[in-house]
Backbone as CSV, one residue per row, in Angstrom:
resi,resn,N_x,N_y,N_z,CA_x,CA_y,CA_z,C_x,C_y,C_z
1,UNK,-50.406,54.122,69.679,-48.962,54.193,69.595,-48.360,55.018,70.731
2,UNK,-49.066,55.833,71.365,-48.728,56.667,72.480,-48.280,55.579,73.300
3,UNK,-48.438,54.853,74.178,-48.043,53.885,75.077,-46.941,53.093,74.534
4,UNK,-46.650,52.403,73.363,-45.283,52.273,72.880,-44.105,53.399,72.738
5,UNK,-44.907,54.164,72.482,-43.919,55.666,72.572,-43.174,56.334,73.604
6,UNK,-44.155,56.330,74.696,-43.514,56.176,76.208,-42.725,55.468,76.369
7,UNK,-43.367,54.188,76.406,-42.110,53.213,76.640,-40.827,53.261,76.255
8,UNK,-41.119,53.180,74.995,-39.411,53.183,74.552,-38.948,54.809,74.701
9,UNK,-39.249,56.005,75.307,-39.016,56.775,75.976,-38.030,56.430,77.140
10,UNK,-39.024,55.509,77.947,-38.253,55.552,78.963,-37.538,53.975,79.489
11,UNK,-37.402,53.446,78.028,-35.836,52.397,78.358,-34.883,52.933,78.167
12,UNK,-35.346,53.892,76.990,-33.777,54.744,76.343,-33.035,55.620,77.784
13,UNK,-34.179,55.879,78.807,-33.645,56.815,79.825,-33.256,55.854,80.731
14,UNK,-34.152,54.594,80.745,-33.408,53.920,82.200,-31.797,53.066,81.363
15,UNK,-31.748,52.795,80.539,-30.347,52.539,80.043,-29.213,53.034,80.161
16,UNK,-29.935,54.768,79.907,-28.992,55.846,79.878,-29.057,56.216,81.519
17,UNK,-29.590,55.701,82.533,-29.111,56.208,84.267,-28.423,54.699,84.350
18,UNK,-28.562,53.238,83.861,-27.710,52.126,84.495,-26.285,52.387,83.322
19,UNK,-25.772,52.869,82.534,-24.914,53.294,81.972,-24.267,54.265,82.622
20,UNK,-25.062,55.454,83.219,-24.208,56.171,83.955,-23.630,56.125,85.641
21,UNK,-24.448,54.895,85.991,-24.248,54.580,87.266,-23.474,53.331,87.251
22,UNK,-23.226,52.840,86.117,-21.774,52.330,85.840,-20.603,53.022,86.193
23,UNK,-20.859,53.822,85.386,-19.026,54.633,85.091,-18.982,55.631,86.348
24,UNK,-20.113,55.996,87.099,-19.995,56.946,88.337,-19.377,55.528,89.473
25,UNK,-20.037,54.728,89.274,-19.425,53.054,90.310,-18.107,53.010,89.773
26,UNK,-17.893,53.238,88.773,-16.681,52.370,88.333,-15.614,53.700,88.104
27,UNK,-15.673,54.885,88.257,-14.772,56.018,88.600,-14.245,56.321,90.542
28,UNK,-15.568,55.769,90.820,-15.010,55.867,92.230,-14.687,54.532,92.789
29,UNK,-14.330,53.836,92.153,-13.821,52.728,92.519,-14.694,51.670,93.230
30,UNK,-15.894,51.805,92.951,-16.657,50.499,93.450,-16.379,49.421,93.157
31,UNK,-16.391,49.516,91.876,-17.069,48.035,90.734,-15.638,48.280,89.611
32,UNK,-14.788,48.739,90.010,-13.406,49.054,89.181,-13.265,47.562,88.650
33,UNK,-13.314,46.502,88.967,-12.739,45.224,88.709,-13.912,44.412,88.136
34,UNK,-15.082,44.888,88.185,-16.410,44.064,87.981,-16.734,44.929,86.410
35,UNK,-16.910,45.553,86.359,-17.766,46.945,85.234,-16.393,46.711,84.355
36,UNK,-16.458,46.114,82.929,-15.211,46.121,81.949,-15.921,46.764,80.611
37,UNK,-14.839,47.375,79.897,-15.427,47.602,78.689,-16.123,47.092,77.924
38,UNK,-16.255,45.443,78.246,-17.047,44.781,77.332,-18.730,45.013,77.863
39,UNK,-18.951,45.740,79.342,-19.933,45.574,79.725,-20.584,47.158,79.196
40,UNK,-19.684,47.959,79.140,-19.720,49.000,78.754,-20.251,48.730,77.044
41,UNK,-19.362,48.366,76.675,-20.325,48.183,75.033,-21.245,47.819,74.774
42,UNK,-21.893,46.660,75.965,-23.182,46.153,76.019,-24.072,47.161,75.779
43,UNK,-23.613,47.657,77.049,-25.004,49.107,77.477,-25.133,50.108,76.626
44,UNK,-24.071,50.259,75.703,-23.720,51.563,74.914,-24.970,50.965,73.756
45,UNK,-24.805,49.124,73.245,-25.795,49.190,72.156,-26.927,48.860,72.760
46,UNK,-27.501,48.761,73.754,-28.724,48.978,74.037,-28.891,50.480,73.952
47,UNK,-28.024,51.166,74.198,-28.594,52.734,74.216,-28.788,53.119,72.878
48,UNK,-28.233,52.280,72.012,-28.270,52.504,70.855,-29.177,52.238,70.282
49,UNK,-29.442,50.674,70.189,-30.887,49.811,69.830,-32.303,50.673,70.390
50,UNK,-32.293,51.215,71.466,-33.250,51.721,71.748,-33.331,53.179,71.619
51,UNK,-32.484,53.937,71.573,-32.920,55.016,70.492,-33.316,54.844,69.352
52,UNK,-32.902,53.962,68.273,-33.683,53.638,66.852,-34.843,53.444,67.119
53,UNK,-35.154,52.123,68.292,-36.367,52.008,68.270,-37.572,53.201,68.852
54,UNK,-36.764,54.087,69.827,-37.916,55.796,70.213,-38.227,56.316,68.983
55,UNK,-36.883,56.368,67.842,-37.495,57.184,66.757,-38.306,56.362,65.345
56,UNK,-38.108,55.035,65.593,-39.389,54.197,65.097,-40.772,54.308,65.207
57,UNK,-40.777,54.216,66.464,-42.045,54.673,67.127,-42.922,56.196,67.327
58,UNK,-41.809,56.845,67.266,-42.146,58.293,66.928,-42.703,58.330,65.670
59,UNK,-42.222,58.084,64.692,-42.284,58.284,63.231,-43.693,57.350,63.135
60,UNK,-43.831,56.209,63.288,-44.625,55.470,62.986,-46.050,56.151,64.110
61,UNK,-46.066,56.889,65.189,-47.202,57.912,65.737,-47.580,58.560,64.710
62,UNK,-46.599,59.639,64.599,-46.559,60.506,63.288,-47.168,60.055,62.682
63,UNK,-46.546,58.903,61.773,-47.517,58.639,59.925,-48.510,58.015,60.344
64,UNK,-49.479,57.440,61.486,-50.614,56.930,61.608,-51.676,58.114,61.780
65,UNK,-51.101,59.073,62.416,-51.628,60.000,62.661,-52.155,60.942,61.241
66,UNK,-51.108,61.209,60.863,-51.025,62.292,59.629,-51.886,61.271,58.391
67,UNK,-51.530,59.754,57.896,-52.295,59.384,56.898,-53.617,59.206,57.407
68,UNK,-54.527,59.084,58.583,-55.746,59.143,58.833,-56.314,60.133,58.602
69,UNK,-55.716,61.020,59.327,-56.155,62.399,58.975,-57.359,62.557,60.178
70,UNK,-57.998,61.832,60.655,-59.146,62.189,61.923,-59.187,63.307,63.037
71,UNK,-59.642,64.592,62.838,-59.467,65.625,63.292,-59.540,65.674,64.804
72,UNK,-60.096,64.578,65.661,-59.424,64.537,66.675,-58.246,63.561,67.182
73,UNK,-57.563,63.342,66.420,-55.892,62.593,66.861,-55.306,63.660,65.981
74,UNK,-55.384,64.637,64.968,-54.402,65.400,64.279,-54.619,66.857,65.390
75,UNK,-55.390,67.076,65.977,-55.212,68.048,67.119,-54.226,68.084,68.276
76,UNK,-53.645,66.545,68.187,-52.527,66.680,69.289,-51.492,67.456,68.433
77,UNK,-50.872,66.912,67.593,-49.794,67.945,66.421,-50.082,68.972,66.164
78,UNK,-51.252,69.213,65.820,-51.577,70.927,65.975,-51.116,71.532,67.212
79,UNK,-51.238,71.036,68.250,-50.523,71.552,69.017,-49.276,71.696,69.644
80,UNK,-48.825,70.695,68.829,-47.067,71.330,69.086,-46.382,71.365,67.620
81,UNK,-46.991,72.076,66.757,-46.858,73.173,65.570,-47.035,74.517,65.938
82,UNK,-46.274,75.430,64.970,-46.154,76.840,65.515,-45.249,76.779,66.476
83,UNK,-45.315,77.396,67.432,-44.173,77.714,68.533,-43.216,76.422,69.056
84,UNK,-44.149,75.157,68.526,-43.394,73.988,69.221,-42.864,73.550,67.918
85,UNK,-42.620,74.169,66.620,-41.544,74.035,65.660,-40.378,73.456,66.098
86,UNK,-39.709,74.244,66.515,-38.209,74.283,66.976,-37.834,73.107,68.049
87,UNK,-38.930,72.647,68.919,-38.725,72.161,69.958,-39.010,70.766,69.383
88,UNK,-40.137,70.834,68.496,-39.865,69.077,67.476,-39.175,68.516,67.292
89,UNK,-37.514,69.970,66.356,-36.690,69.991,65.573,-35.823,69.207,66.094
90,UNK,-35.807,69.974,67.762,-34.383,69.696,68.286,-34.752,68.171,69.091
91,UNK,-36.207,67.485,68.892,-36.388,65.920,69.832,-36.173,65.585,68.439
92,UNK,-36.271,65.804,67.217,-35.795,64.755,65.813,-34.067,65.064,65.852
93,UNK,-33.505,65.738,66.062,-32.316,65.970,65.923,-31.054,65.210,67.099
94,UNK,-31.404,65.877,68.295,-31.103,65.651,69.783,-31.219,64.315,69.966
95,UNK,-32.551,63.566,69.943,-32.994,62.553,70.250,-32.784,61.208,69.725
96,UNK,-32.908,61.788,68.054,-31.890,60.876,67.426,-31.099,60.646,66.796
97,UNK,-30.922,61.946,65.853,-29.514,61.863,65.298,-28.104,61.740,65.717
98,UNK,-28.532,62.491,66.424,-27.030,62.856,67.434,-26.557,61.793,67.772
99,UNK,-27.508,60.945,69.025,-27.084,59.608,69.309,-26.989,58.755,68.800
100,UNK,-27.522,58.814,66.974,-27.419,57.541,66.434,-26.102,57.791,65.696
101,UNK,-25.656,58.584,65.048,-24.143,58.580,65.298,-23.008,58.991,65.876
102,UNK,-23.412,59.152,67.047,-22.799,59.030,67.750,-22.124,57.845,69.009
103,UNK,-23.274,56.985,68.904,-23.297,55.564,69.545,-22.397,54.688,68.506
104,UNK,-22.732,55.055,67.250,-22.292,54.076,66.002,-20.939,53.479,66.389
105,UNK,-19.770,54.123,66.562,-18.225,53.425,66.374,-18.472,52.641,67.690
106,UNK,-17.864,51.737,67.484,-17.476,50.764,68.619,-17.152,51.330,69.720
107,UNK,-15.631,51.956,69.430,-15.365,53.182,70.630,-15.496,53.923,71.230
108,UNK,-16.868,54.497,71.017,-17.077,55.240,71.691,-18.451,54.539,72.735
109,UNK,-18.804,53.267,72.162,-19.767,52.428,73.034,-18.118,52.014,74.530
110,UNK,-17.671,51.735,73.758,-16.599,50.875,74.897,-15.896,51.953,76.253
111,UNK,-15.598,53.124,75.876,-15.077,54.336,76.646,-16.068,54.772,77.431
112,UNK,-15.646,54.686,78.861,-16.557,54.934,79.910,-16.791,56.937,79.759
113,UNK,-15.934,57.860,79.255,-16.433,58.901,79.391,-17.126,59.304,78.067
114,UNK,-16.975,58.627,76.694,-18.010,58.666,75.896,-19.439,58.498,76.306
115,UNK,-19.121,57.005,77.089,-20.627,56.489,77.362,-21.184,57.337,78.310
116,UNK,-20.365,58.280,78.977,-21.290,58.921,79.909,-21.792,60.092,79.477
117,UNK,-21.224,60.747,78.553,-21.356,62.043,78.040,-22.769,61.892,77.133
118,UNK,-22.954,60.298,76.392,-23.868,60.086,75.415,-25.211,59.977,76.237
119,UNK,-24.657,59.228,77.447,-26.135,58.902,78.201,-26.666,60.311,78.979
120,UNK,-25.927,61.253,79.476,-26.339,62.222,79.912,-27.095,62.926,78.579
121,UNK,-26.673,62.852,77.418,-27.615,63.623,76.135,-28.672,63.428,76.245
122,UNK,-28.497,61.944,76.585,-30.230,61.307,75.804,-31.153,60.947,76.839
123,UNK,-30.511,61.486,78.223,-31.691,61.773,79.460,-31.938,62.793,79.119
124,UNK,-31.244,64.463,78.815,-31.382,65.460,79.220,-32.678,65.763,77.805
125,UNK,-32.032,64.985,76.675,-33.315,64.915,75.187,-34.976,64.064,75.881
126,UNK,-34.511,62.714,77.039,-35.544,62.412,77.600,-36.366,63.333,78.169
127,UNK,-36.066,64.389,79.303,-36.411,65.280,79.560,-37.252,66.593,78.864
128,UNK,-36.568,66.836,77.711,-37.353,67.322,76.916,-38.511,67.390,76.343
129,UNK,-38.102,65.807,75.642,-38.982,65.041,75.233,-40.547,65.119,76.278
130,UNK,-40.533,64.575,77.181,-41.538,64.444,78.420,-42.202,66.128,78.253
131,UNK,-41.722,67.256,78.342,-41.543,68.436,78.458,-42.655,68.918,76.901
132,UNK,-42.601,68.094,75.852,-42.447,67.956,74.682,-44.255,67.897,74.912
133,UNK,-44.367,66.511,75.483,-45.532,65.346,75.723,-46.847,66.379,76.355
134,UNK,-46.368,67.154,77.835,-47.254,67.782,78.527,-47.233,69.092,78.288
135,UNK,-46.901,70.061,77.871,-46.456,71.849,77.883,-47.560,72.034,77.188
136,UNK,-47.574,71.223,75.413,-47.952,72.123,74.481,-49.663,72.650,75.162
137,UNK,-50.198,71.605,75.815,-51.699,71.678,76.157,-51.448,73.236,76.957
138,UNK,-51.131,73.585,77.527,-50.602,74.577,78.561,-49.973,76.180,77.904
139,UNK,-49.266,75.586,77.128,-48.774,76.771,76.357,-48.929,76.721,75.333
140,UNK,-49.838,77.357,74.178,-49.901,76.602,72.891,-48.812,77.441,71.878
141,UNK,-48.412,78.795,72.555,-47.407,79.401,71.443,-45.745,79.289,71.711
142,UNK,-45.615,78.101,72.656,-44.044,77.652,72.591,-43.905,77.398,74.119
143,UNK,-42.780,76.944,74.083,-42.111,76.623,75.242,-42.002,77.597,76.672
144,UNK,-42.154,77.739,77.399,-42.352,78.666,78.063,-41.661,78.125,79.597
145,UNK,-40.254,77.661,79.776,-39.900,77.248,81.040,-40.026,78.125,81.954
146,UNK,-40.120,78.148,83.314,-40.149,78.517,84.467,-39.532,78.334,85.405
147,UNK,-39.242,78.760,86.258,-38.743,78.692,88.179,-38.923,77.515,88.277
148,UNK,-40.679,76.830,88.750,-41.188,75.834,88.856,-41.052,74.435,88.396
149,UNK,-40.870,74.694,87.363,-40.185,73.522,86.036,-38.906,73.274,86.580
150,UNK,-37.788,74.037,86.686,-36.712,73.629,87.233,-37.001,73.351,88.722
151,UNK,-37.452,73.744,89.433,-37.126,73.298,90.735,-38.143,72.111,91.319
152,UNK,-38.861,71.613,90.693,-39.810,70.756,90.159,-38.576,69.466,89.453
153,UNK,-38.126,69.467,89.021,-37.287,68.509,88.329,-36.119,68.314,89.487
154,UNK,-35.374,69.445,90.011,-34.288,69.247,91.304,-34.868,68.738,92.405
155,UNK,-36.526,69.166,93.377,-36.921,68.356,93.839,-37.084,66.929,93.813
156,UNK,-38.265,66.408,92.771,-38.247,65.022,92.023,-36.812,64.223,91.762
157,UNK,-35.971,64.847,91.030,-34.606,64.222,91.149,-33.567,64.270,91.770
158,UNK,-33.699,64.919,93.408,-33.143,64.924,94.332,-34.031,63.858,95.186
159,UNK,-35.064,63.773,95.181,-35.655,63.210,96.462,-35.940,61.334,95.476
160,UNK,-35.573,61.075,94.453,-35.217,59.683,93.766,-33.799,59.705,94.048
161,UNK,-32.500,60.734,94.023,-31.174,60.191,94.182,-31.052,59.825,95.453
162,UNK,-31.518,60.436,96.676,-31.782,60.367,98.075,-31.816,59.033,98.420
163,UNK,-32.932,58.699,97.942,-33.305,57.176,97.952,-32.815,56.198,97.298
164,UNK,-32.475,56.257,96.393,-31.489,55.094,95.111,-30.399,55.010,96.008
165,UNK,-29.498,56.422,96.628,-28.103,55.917,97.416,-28.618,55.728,98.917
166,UNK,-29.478,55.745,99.100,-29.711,54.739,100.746,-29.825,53.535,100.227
167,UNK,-30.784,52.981,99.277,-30.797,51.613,99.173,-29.713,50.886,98.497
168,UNK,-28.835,51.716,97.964,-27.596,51.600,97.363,-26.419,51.311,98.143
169,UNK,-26.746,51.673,99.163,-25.805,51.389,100.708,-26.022,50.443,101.800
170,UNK,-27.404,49.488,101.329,-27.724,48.703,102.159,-27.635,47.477,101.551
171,UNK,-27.121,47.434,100.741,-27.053,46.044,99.837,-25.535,46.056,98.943
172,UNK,-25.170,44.653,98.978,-23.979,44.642,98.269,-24.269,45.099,96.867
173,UNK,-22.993,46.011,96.218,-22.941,46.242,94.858,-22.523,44.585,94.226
174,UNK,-22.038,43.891,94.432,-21.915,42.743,93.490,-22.610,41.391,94.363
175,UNK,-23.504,41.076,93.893,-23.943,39.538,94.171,-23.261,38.629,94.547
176,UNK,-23.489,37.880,96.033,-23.451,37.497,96.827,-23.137,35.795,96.015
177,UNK,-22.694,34.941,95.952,-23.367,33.611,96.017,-24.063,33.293,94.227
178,UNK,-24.088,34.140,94.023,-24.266,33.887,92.058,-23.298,33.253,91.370
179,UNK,-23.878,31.711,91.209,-23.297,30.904,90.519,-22.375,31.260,88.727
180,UNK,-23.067,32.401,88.234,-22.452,32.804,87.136,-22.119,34.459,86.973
181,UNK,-21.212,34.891,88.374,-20.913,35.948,88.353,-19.440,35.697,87.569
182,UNK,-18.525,34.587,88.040,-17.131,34.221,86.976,-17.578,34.433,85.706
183,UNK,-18.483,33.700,85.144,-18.486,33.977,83.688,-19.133,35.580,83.319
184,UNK,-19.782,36.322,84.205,-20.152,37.832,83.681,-18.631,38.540,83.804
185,UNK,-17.895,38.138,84.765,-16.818,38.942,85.134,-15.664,39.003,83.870
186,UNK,-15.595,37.783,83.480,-14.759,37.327,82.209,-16.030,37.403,80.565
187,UNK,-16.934,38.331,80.705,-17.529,38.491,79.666,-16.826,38.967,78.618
188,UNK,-16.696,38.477,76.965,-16.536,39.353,75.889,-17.283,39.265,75.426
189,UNK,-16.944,40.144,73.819,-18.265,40.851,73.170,-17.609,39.721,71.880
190,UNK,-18.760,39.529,71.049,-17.622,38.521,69.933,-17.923,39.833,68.689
């Protein structure tokens, strides 16, 4: 279940960066006329759909784990018990409560600064999460951030934004010659 677990880890995060690189396109006026609320609601229930499904998959790790009982797969949870209490608490809480109602009303899927505020949560819970995955081996009595950790993450996600806006500048933002860009442009939601 670990490898499904990832995964839907990290759709929930790449949803939540093409959601926010919507409304960052569509605040500075790129894609002002292309990017509509209806496209916005799209993305909002995928962010949605796929948070249920991270904490599906979480849960369903969990209870495979815990009803076997096999003392080497219940040693990974042993280790992020005790000090990694709290830090569980806040990837069951953060990760999915929050966003699952919070995604819920329509409106706040459709509003470009909802949707951005929601998708920045549930990278920064992605983050965690990941944080969640590798530490406990390392630290077994809690969380223990560092210098390194942060500037480790500003490196890595400076030297991916670097590159996303060069190649972001060498290619048209809207498709060229796509026979069914009229009908995406005039998309509704029914």
């Amino acid at each position: 279940m670990f490898g499904p677990y990832f995964f839907a880890g990290s759709v929930v995060c790449t949803f939540g960066m093409l959601s926010l690189l919507g409304v960052l396109l569509r605040w500075g006026g790129l894609l002002r006329d292309v990017i509509t609320a209806e496209h916005f609601h799209d993305l909002g229930k995928l962010l949605f759909a796929f948070t249920v499904f991270w904490a599906y998959i979480a849960f369903s790790q969990f209870m495979l784990i815990w009803y076997a009982n096999i003392p080497e797969e219940t040693a990974w949870y042993a280790h992020r018990a005790g000090g990694w209490l709290g830090t569980s608490t806040l990837l069951a809480l953060g990760h999915f409560v929050v966003p699952f109602f919070f995604l819920l009303p329509r409106g706040i899927k459709r509003a470009p600064t909802s949707l951005f505020l929601a998708a920045l949560w549930i990278m920064a819970m992605h983050y965690v999460d990941i944080y969640w995955l590798v530490m406990p081996v390392l630290y077994h009595h809690g969380p223990h951030p560092t210098l390194f950790d942060a500037l480790t993450f500003v490196g890595v996600g400076g030297l991916f934004v670097a590159i996303f806006a060069r190649q972001l500048c060498r290619h048209p933002l809207i498709p060229t010659r796509d026979p069914r860009l009229p009908e995406s442009l005039t998309f509704q939601n029914i």
